[in-house]
C-alpha positions as CSV (number, residue, x, y, z in Angstrom):
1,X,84.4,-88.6,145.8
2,X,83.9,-92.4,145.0
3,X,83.5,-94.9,147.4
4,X,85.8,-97.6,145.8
5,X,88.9,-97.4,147.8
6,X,91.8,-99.8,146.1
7,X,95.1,-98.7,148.5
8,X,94.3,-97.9,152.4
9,X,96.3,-95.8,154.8
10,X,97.3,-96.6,158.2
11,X,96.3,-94.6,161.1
12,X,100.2,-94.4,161.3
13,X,100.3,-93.6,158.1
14,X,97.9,-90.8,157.7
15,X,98.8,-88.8,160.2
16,X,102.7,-88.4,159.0
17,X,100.9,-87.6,155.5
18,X,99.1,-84.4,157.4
19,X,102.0,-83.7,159.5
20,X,104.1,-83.2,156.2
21,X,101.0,-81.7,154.5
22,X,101.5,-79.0,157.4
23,X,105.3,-78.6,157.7
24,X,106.2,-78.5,154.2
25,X,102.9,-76.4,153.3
26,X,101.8,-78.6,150.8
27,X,98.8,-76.4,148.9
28,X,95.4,-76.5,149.6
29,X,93.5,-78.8,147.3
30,X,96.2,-81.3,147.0
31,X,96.0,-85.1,148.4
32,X,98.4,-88.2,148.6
33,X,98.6,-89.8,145.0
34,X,99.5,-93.4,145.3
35,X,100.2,-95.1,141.6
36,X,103.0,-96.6,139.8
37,X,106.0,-96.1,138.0
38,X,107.8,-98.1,135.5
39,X,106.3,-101.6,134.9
40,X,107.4,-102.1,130.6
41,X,109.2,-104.6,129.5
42,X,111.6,-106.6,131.8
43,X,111.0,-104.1,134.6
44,X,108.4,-104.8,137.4
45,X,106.3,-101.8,138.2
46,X,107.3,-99.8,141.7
47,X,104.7,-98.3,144.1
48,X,105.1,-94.8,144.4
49,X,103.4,-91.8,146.3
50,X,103.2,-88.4,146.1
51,X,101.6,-84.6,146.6
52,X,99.3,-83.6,143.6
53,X,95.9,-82.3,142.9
54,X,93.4,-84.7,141.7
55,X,93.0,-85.3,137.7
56,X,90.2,-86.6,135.5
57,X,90.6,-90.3,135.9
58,X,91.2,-90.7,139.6
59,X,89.3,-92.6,142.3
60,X,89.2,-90.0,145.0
61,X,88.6,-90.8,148.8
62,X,89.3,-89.9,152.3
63,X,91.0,-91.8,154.4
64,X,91.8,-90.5,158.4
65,X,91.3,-87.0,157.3
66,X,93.9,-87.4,153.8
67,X,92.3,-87.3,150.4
68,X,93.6,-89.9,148.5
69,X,94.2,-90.3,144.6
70,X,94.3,-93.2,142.7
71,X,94.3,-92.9,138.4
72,X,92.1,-95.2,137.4
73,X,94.3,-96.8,135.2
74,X,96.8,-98.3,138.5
75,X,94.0,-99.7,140.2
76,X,94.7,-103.3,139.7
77,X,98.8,-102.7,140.6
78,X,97.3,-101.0,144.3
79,X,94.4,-103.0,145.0
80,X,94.6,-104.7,148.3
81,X,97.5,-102.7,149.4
82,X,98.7,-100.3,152.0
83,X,100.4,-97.6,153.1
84,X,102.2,-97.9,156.2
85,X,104.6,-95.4,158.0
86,X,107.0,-97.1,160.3
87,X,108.9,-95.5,162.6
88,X,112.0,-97.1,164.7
89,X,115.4,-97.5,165.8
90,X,116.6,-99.0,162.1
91,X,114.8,-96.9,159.9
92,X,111.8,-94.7,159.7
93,X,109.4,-94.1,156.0
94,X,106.3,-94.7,154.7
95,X,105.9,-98.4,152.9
96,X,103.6,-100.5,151.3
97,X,102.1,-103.6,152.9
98,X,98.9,-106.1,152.2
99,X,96.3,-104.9,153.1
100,X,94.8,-106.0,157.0
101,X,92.2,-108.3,156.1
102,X,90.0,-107.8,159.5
């Protein structure tokens, strides 16, 4: 497990990522991956997450009781970042803000 963390998850956050972990029976041994997609030529790059097991490559962490993977190679697109779940009236999903600075 490394204690570089580049992309954080809100308390909010994290525990929607267990309840789904629970209710969809996601296997054990598998974390949130949070990378990219896209991001060659014109195209800007799009933050994505996701269920899977952890790789050769990855920064791997806890965060509120999630294990979080990171490929070492999308580091500098998720650093500073976070995952937020937000949950209202207008909409409700998970999100990716700055990262709270205190």
């Amino acid at each position: 497990m490394s204690e570089i963390q580049p992309v954080t998850l809100s308390r909010q956050a994290a525990a929607e990522v267990r309840k789904i972990m629970d209710t969809k029976k996601i296997p054990a041994g598998y974390g949130l991956r949070i990378g990219v997609r896209g991001g060659t030529g014109c195209g800007a790059a799009q933050l994505v997450i996701g269920f899977d097991k952890p790789h050769d490559g990855d920064i791997t962490y806890d965060q509120f009781g999630v294990m979080v993977h990171v490929d070492k190679k999308h580091v500098l697109y998720v650093f500073g970042k976070q995952v937020d779940f937000y949950e209202g009236a207008d909409a409700r999903g998970f999100h990716f803000t700055d990262k709270p600075t205190a």
